[in-house]
N, C-alpha and C positions, 0 to 999 in steps of 0.2 A: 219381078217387074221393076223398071225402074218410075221413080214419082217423076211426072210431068206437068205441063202445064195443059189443063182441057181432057184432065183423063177423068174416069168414071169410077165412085166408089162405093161402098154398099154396108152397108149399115140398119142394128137396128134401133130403133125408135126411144128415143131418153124422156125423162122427165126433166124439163128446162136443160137442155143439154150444155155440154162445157166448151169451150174454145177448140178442144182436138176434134170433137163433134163437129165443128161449124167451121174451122177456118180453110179447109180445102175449097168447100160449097165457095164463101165471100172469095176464096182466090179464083173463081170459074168452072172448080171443077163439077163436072155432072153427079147429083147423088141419086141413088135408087135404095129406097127404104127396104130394108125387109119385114113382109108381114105377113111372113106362111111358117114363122119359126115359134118357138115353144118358150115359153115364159121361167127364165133363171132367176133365182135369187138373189140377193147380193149385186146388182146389177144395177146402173141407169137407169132400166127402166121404171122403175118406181124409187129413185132415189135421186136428189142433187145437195149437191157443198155448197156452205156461203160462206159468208167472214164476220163475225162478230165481232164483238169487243172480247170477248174472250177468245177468240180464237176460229177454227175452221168449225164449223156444224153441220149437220147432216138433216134435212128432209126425208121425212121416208115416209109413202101413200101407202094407210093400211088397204090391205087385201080379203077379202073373204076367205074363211079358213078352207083349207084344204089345200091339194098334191100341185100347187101350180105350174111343177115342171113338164106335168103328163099333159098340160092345157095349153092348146094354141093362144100366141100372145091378145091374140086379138078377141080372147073370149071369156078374158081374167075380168074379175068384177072386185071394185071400189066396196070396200067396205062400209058398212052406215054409222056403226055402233059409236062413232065419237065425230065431234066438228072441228074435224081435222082440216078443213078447206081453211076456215078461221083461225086457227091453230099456224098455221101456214102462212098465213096473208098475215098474220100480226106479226110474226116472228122475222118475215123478208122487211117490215118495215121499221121492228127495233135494227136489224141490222143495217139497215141503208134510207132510212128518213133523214140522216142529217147528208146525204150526198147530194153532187154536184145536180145530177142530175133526174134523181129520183120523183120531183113533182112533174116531171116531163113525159112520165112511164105510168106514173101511178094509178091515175084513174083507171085508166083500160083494163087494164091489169087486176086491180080490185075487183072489174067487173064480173071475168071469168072468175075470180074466184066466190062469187056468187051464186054461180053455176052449181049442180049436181049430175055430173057425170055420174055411170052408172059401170061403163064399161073404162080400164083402166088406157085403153090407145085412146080410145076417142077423144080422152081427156088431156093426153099427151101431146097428139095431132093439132086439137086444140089449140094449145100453148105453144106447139112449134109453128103455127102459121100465124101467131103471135108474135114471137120472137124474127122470124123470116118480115114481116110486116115494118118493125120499129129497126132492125138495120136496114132496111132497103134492099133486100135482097128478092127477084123474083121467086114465087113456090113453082116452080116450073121443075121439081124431081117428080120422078117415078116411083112404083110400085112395085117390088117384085111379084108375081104370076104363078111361080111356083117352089118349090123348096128346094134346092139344087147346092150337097155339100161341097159343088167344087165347081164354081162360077168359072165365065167365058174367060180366057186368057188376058181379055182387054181390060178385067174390072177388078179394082183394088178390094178384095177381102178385109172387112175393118170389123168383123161383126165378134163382138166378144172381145175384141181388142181396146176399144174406147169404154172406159167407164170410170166411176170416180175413185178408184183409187190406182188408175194408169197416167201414166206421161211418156214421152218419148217419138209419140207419131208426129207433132209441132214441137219446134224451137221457144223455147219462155221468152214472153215482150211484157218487160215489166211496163205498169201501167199507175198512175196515183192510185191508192186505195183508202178507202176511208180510214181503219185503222193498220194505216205502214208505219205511224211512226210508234207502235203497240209491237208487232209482229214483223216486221219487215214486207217484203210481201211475198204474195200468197200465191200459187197458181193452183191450177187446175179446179176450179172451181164454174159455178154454174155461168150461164154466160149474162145471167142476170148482175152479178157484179162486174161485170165489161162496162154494161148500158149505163146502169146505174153511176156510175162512174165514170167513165169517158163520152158517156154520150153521143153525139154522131161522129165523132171520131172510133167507134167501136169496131163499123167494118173494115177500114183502115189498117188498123190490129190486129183484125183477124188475119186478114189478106198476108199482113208479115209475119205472122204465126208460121205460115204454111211451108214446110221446105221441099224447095226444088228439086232437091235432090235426096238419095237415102242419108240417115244418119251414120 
């Protein structure tokens, strides 16, 4: 299929997802989640990048032990045994408290992380109707219904394909970062360092992320 503008793509569900996650959606196009798939490891879904002073770092939401793979996503459960939510929220703000525009983000943001999610989407969901909120972007995607390994003709396949250690579905749009003049800069990282840093110029960027055409 060739990429267009106003097509539909399908994906599943990130933790604070990255710019290849979001900038089709901010260019117009239709996204449909999927939420009848089985929870992988190593994955988005409980994992996102940021940018330190030292360098890239990884988030990652413990999980209650066991076979997650055999477990529908939607049924994976948040671990208790550490306060990781805090862990988390202090960590996003040694990385991005001295930016542009992190007092703009902040509070809200703290507050979910106040939250105790139990179940690992809901919490995801969450944060993505968070993030869809502060670029301005409608939540007006859908749900997929059923488990289907081999979607309608009309709909971009992106599931397994986006996750943080992918690039290549968007073009790179360098952007300030807090530390570029440490690192140069950075991509593929969570789209919290977009906000944080470009601020309402974010959806903007993403929209020019998106390419028209195949690479």
């Amino acid at each position: 299929l060739p990429w267009s503008a106003m097509a539909t793509y399908l994906i599943e569900l990130h933790y604070l997802p990255g710019a290849a996650f979001l900038a089709p959606l901010a260019a117009g196009w239709d996204l449909q989640i999927e939420q009848m798939d089985h929870f992988q490891k190593k994955t988005g879904r409980n994992r996102c990048r940021l940018l330190s002073s030292y360098g890239m770092i990884q988030l990652s939401i413990p999980l209650l032990k066991g076979k997650h793979q055999q477990q529908p996503y939607r049924d994976v459960r948040i671990a208790r045994d550490s306060p990781w939510e805090r862990t988390h929220w202090r960590t996003i703000q040694s990385c991005y408290g001295r930016s542009p525009f992190f007092e703009h983000y902040a509070d809200t943001l703290a507050s979910l992380y106040e939250n105790r999610e139990k179940f690992l989407w809901d919490w995801n969901m969450k944060l993505f109707h968070w993030v869809l909120e502060q670029l301005h972007i409608p939540a007006s995607f859908a749900l997929s219904t059923a488990w289907n390994p081999t979607p309608e003709s009309d709909i971009h396949d992106f599931r397994g394909a986006i996750h943080p250690s992918d690039q290549g579905l968007v073009k790179e749009v360098v952007y300030p970062q807090v530390f570029t003049d440490r690192h140069g800069f950075t991509g593929d990282l969570s789209v919290l360092d977009l906000l944080f840093c470009a601020g309402p110029q974010a959806r903007m960027i993403l929209r020019e992320m998106t390419r028209p055409t195949p690479a």
